[in-house]
Wavefront OBJ file of the C-alpha trace (Angstrom):
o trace
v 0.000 0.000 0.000
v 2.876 2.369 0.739
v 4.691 1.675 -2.213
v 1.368 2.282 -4.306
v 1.081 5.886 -2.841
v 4.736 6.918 -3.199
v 4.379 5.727 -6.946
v 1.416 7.704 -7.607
v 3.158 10.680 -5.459
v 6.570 10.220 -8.000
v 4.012 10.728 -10.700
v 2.497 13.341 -9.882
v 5.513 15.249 -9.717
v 6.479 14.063 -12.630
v 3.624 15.204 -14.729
v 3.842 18.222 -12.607
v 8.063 18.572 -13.583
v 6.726 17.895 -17.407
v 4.348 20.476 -17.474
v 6.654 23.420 -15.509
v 9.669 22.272 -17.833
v 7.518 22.952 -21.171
v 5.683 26.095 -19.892
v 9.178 27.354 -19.009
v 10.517 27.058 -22.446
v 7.856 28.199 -24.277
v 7.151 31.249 -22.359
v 10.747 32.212 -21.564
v 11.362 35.263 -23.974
v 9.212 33.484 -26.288
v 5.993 33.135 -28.117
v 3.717 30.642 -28.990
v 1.309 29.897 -31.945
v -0.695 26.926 -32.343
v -0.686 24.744 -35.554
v -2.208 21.871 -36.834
v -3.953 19.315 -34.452
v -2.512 21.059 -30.678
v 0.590 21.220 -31.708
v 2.736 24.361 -30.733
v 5.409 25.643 -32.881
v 7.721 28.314 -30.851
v 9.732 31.146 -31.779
v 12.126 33.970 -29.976
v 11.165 37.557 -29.750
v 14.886 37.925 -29.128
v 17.426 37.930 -32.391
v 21.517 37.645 -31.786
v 22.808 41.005 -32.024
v 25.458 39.786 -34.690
v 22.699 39.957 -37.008
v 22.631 43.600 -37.178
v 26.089 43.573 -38.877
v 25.301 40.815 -41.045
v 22.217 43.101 -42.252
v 24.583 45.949 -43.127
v 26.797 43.598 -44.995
v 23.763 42.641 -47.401
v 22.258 45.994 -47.742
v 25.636 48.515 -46.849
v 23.230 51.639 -48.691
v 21.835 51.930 -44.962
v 24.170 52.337 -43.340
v 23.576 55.812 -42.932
v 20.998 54.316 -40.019
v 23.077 51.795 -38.018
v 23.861 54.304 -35.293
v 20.383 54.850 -34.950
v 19.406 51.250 -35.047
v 22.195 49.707 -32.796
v 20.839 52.413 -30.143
v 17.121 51.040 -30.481
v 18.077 47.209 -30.298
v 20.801 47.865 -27.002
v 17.461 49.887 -25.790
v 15.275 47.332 -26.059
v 17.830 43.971 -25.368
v 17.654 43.084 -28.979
v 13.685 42.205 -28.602
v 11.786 42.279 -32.027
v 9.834 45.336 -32.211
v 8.080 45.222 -35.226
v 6.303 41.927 -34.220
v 4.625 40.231 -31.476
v 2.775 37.037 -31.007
v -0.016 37.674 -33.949
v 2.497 38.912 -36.113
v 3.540 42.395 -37.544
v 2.388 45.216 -35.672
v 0.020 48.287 -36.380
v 3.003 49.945 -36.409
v 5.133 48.567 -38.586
v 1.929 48.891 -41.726
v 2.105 52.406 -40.992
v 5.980 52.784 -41.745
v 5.905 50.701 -44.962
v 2.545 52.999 -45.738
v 4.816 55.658 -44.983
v 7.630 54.921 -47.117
v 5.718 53.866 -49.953
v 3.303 57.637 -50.023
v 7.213 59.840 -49.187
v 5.932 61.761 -52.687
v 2.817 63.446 -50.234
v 5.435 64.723 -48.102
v 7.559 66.327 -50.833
v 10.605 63.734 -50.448
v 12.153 63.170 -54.042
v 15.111 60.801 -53.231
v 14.824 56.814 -54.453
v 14.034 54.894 -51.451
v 16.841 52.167 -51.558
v 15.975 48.619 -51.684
v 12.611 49.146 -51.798
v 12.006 46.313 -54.343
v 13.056 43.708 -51.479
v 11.111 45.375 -49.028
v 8.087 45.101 -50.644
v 9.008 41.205 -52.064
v 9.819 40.627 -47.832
v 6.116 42.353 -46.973
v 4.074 40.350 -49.389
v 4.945 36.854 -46.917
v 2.702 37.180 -44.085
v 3.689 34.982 -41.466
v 3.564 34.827 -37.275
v 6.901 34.238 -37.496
v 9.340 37.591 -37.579
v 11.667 37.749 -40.203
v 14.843 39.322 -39.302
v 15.507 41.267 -42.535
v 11.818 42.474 -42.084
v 12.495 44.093 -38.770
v 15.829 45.340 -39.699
v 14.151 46.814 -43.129
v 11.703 48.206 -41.034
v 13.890 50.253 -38.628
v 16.334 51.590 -40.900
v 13.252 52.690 -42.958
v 11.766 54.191 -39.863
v 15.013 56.122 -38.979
v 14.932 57.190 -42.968
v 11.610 58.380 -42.521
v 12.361 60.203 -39.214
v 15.010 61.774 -41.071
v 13.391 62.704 -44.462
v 10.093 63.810 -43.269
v 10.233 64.507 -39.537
v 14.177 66.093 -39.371
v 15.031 67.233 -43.022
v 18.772 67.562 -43.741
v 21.257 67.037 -41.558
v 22.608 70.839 -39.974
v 25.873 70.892 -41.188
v 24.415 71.175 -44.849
v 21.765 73.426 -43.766
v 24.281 75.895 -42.243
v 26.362 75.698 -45.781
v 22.766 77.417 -46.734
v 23.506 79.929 -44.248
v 20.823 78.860 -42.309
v 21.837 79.826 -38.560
v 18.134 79.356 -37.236
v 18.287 76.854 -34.178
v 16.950 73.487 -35.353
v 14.769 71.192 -33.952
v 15.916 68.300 -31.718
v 14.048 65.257 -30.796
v 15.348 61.857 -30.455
v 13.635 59.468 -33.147
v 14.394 56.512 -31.121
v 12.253 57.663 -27.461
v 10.106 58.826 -30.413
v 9.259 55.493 -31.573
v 8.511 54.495 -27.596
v 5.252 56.402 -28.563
v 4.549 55.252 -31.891
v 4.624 51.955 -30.670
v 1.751 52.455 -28.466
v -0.086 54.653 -30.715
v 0.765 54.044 -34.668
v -1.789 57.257 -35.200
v 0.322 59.434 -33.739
v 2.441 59.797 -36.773
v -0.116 61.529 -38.658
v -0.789 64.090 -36.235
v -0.273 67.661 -36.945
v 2.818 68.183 -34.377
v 5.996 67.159 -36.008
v 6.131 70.326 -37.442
v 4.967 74.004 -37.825
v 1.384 74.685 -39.068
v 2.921 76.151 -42.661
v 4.696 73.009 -43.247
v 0.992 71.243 -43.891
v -0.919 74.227 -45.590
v 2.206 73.574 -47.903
v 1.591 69.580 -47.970
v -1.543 70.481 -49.594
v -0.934 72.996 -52.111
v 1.628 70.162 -53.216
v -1.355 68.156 -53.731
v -2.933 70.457 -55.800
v -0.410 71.517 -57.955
v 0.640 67.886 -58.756
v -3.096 67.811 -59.969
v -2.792 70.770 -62.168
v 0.678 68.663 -63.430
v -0.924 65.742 -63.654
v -3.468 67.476 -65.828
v -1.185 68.995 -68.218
v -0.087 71.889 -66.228
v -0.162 75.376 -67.933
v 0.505 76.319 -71.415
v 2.993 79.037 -71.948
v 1.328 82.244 -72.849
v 2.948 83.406 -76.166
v 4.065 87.305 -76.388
v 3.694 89.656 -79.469
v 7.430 90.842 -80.049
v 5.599 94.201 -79.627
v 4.001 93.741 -76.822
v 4.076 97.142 -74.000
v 1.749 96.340 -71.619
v -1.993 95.504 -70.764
v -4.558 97.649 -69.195
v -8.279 97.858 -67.883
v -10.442 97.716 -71.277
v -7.981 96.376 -73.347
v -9.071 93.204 -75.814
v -6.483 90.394 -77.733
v -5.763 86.950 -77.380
v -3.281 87.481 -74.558
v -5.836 88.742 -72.374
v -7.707 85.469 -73.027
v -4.607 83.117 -72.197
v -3.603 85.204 -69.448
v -7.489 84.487 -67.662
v -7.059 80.639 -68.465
v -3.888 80.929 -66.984
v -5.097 82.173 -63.339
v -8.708 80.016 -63.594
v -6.018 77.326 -63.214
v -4.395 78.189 -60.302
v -7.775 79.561 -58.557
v -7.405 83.438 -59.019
v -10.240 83.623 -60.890
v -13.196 81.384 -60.838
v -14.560 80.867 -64.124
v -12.448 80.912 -68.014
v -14.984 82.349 -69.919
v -12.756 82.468 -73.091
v -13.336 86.787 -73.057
v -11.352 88.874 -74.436
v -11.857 91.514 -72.144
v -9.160 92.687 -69.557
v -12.868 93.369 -67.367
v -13.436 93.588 -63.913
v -13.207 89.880 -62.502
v -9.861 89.231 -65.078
v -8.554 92.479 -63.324
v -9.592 91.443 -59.492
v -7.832 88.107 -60.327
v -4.322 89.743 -61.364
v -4.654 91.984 -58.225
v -4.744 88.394 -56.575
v -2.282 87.042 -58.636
v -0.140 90.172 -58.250
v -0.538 90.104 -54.274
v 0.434 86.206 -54.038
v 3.452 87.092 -55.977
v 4.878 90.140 -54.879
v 4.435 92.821 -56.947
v 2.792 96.002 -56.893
v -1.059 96.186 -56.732
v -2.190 98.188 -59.963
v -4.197 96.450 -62.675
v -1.576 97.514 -65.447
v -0.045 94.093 -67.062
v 3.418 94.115 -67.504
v 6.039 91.984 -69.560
v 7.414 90.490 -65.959
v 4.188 89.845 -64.557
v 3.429 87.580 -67.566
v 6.797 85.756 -68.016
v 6.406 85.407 -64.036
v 3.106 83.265 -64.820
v 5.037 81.245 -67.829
v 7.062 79.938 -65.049
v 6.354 76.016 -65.498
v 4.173 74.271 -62.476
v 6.870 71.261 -62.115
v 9.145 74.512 -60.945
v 6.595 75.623 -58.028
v 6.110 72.512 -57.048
v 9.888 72.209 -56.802
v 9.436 75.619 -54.629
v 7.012 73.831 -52.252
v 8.972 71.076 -51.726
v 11.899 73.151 -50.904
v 10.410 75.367 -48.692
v 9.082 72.280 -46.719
v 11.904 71.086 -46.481
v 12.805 74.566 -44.449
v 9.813 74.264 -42.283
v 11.451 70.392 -41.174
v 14.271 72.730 -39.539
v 12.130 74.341 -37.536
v 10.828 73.434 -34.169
v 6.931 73.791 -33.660
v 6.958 74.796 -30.176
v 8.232 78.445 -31.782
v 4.490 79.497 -32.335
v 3.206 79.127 -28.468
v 5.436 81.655 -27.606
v 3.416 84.756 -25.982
v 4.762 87.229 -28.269
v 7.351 86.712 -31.328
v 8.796 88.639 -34.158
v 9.147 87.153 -37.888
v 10.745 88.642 -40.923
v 11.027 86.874 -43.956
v 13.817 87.499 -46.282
v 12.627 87.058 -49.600
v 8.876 88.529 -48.993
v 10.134 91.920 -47.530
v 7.902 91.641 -44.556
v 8.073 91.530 -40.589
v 5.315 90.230 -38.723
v 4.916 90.529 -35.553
v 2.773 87.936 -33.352
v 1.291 88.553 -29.960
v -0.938 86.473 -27.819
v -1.350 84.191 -30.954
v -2.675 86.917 -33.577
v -0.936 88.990 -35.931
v -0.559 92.684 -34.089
v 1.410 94.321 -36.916
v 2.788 93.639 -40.436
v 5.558 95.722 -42.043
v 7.214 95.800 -45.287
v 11.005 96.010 -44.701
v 14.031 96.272 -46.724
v 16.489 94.078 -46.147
v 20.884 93.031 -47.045
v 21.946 93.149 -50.595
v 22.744 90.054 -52.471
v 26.798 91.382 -51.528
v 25.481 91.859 -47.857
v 22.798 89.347 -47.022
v 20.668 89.664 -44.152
v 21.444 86.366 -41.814
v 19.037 83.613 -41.304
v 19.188 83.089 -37.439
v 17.265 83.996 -34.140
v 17.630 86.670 -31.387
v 15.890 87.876 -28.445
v 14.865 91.764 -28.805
v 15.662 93.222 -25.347
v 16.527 96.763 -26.011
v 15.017 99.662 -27.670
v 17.338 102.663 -28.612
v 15.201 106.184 -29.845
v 17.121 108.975 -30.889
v 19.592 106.466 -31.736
v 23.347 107.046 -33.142
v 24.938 105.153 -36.204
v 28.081 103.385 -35.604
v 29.096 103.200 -38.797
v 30.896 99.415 -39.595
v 34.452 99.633 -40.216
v 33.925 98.161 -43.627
v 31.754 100.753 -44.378
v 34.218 103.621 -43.166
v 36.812 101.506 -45.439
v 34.767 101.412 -48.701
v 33.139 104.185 -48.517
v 33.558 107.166 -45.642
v 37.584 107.108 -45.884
v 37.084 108.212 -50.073
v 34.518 110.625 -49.261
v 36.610 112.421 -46.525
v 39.523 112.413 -49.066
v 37.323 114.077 -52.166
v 35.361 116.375 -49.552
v 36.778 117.611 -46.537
v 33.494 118.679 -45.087
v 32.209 115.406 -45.974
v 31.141 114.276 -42.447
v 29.690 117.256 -41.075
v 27.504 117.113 -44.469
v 26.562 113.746 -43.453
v 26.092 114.736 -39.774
v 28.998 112.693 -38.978
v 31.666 112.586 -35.966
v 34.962 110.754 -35.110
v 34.383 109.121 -32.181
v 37.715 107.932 -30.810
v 38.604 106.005 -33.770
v 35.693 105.145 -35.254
v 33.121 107.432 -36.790
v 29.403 107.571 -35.677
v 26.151 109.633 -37.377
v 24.470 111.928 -34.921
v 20.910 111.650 -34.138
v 18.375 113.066 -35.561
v 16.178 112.700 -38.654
v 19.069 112.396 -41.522
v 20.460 109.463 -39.695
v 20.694 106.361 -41.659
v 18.892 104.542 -38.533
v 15.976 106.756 -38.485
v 14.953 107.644 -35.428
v 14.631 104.249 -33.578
v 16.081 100.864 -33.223
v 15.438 97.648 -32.064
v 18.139 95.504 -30.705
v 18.798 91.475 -30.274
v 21.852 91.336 -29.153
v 23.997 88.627 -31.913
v 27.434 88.596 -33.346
v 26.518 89.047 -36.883
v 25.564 93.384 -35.711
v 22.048 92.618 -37.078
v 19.408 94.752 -36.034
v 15.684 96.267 -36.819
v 15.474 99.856 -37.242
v 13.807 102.902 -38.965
v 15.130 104.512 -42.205
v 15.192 108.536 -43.874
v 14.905 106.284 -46.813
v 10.855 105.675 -46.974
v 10.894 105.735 -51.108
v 12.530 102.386 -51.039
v 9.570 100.706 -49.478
v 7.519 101.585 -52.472
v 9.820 99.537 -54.299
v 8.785 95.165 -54.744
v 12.540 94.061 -54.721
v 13.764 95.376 -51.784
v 17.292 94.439 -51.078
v 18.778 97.856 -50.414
v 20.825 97.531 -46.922
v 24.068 96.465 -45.821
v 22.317 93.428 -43.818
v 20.656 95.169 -41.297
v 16.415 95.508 -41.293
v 14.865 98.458 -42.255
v 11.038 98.804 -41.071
v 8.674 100.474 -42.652
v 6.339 101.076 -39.488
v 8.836 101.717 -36.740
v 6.672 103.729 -34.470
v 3.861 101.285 -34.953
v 6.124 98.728 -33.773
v 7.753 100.280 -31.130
v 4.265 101.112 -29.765
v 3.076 97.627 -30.071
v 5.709 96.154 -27.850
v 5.697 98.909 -25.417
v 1.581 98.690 -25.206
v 1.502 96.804 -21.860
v 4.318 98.447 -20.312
v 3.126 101.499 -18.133
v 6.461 103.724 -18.411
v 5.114 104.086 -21.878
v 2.433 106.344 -23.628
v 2.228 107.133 -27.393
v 3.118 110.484 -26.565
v 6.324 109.355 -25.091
v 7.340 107.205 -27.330
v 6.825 109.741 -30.302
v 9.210 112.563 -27.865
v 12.144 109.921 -27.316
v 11.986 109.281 -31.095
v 12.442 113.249 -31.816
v 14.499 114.276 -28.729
v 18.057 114.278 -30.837
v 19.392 112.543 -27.565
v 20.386 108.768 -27.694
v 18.093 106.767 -25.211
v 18.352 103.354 -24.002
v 15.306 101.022 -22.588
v 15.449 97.721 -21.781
v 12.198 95.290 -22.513
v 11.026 94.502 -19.257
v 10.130 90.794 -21.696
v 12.258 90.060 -23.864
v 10.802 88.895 -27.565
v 12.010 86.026 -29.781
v 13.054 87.466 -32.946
v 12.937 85.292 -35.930
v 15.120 86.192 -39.738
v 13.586 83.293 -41.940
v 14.074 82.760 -46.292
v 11.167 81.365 -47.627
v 10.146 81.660 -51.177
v 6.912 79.966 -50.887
v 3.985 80.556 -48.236
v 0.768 79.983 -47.580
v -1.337 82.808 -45.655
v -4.639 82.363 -43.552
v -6.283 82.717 -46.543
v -5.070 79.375 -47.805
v -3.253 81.065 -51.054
v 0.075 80.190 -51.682
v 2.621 83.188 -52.019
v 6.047 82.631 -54.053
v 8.662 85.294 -53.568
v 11.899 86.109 -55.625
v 14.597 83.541 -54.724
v 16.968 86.516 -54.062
v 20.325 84.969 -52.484
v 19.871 81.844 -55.267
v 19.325 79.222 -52.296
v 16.631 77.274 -53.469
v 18.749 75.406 -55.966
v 21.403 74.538 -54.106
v 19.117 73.249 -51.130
v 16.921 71.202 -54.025
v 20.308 69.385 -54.859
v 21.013 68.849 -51.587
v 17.435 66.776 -51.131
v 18.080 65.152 -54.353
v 21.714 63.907 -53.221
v 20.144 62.984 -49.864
l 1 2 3 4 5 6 7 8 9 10 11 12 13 14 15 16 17 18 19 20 21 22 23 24 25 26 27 28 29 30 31 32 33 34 35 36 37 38 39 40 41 42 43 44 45 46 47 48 49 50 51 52 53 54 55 56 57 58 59 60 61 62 63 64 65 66 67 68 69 70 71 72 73 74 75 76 77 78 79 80 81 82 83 84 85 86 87 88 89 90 91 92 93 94 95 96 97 98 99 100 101 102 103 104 105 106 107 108 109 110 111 112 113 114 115 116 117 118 119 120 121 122 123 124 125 126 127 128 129 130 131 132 133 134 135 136 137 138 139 140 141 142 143 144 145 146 147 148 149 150 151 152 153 154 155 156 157 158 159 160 161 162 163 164 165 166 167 168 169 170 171 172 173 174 175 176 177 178 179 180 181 182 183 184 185 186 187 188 189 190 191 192 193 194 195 196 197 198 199 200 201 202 203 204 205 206 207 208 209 210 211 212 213 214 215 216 217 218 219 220 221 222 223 224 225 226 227 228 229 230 231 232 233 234 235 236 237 238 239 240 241 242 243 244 245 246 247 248 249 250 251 252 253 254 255 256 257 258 259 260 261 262 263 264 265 266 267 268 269 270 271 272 273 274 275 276 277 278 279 280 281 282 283 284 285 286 287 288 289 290 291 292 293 294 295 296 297 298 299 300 301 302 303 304 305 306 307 308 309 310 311 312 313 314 315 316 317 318 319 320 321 322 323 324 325 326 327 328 329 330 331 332 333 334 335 336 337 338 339 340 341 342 343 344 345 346 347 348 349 350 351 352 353 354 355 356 357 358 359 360 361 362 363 364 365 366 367 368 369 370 371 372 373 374 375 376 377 378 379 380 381 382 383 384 385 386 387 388 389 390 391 392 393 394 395 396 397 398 399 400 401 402 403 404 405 406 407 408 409 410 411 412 413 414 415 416 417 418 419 420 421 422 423 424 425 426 427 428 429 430 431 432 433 434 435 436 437 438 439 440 441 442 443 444 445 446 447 448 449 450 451 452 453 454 455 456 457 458 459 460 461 462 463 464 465 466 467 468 469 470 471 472 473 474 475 476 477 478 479 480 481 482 483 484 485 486 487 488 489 490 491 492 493 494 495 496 497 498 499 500 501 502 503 504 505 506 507 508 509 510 511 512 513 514 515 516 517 518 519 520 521 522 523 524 525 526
């Protein structure tokens, strides 16, 4: 009887030993699925890490990535992340969507072995495949990279781009894609612009798609067009803007009417020039320019917004002036308090592209004048006029020379300083003709504003030492005056040739440094 119950006690543990001993090895860092007729085929969710170098070996054109990648896999013990026990994950559909739709994003570089990606995706299988999941990281990290971080800095400085870029680290990123695959289609990767630009990419990759626009041919005669005139031009010229939405029916007239001459005023405003209804050579050779090259301008231009980080617009109050448009905005508790045209650095003395924080404003202000300016151009004056400084209400001061204040001084009456070792600064100009002018690249890199009392009244609105009153006698009191911003402001210097306003119209500006090119290459070589 006793040896009866320590048999049946032996096998109980033994069934018991059998069962722990195959849970254990099917559950430890592994996954089960079940096959035909109970039986259970097992597989890691671990890979050996050698296999990452063995991947590179096969496919060395991603290399770019393996920093990147070897970071994610020591994160994460070298676990599969693309799969679990059902399969590939959400996520990892949404990255091959991703990589296979790069053309809505404005991304023109060949995806590399894409071909074997997609011949890998077709298998479906529980089972991960390790060139899968390594084809699936380095394509996330290329992603990340062409649509989330744009170029890498070094190449966006050669642009003399100086604007602080945007940092995030794509692999804690992927922590939360992981979780939630939908968050990579949220609007918060990048500024608001970047995807009012996304879709006018769309559209005008309809109108290519379409057949684009047809050049509009020019008499060898021509002079100009105005209200009332009638020829075939005027008739090209309407098709020409029913196209791109100016006007909203082609009626085939004529007529340079009403509605044709509303639509130019549009066309005219979204492209820079001067609002009259007169039709000049420029403003039709500026419509002949072909659609494939604006949508190369939109792609470029998103490209910039990539660079910039979209926490800039939640600022309180901020100051933006963009290059090639001629125009300062200035934003305060999330609305547009001012605009003002401004003129800005020659193509010999470009205004920079970087950032600043406004913390001083000087009325009544003296000119230092820059060395290289007393070089090129005070020094020969002094030696074919004697009396040229006092003519230009000039003074040594010490060794360097300096214009008085007052109203003939080339800094107007006020300025607005951000402290920054390139000696940029805003400020008002004697000069006011020159903002009647569309290109205006006048200065020697600093930024002249058209509406410098306006501006200096909207940042000095909340601040109780200040009245309009006061602010107009410090501008006119001949006597240099210093006053610190009790807040300082984030001042922005941008170059973009393309925008899109609240209005949802796209606006393309003169590429005036020749930039766009050279950054289009760039994305191309990328």
């Amino acid at each position: 009887m006793k040896s009866v119950r320590v048999y049946g006690l032996l096998l109980i543990i033994f069934v018991a030993s059998t069962s722990l001993t195959s849970w254990y090895f099917v559950n430890k860092e592994n996954k089960e699925i079940t096959t035909l007729k109970n039986k259970k085929v097992t597989f890691s969710m671990t890979f050996d890490s050698t296999s990452v170098e063995i991947f590179y070996a096969k496919y060395p054109k991603m290399i770019l990535y393996k920093k990147q990648v070897v970071s994610l896999y020591q994160k994460n013990n070298y676990n599969f992340i693309w799969y679990d026990k059902k399969g590939r994950k959400e996520s990892a559909e949404v990255i091959y969507n991703k990589i296979n739709n790069l053309f809505e994003d404005g991304v023109i570089s060949k995806v590399p072995y894409k071909e074997t990606l997609d011949a890998l995706f077709e298998k479906t299988s529980a089972k991960p495949d390790i060139d899968v999941e390594l084809f699936l990281s380095n394509y996330y990290f290329y992603y990340t990279n062409k649509v989330l971080q744009g170029i890498d800095y070094t190449k966006s400085n050669e642009l003399e781009w100086y604007l602080p870029r945007k940092k995030q680290s794509y692999v804690t990123y992927l922590d939360s894609l992981l979780v939630d695959p939908g968050l990579i289609d949220k609007k918060e990767q990048h500024i608001e612009q970047y995807y009012k630009l996304k879709a006018i990419l769309k559209r005008y990759r309809e109108i290519e798609k379409n057949g684009g626009w047809e050049s509009i041919a020019i008499p060898s005669d021509f002079v100009a067009i105005k209200p009332g005139d009638s020829s075939a031009v005027v008739s090209k010229i309407r098709t020409r803007l029913f196209l791109t939405g100016d006007i909203d029916v082609d009626s085939g007239n004529k007529l340079y009417g009403f509605s044709l001459q509303q639509a130019v005023l549009k066309y005219k405003k979204r492209n820079g020039f001067t609002l009259d209804k007169t039709i000049l050579l420029k403003h039709i050779n500026e419509m002949n320019v072909p659609v494939s090259n604006r949508i190369k301008t939109i792609m470029v231009n998103m490209e910039r917004c990539r660079w910039i980080s979209s926490g800039i617009t939640k600022a309180k109050e901020f100051i933006v002036v963009n290059i090639p448009s001629f125009r300062l905005t200035y934003f305060k508790a999330g609305r547009v308090a001012l605009v003002s045209n401004v003129v800005v650095g020659t193509t010999m003395n470009k205004t920079v592209v970087f950032s600043g924080m406004l913390s001083y404003i000087v009325f009544s202000p003296y000119w230092n004048v820059p060395k290289s300016i007393v070089a090129k151009e005070i020094l020969p004056g002094i030696k074919k006029n004697k009396n040229y400084l006092s003519k230009h209400h000039m003074e040594w001061y010490g060794s360097n020379i300096r214009q008085k204040p007052g109203p003939e001084n080339s800094l107007g009456l006020v300025k607005f300083l951000f402290p920054n070792t390139n000696n940029i600064y805003l400020h008002d100009t004697p000069s006011k003709k020159l903002f009647n002018e569309e290109k205006r690249a006048f200065s020697h890199g600093c930024i002249r504003v058209e509406k410098p009392v306006e501006l200096a009244n909207a940042i000095l609105e909340s601040d109780l030492n200040w009245t309009p009153e006061k602010i107009d006698k410090a501008m006119h009191q001949g006597k240099e005056s210093w006053y610190t911003l009790k807040n300082k402001i984030p001042v922005y210097i941008g170059y973009f040739t393309a925008w899109v306003d609240d209005n949802g119209a796209i606006n393309f500006y003169k590429d005036i440094y020749k930039r766009d090119e050279r950054l289009a290459a760039m994305l191309v070589e990328e």
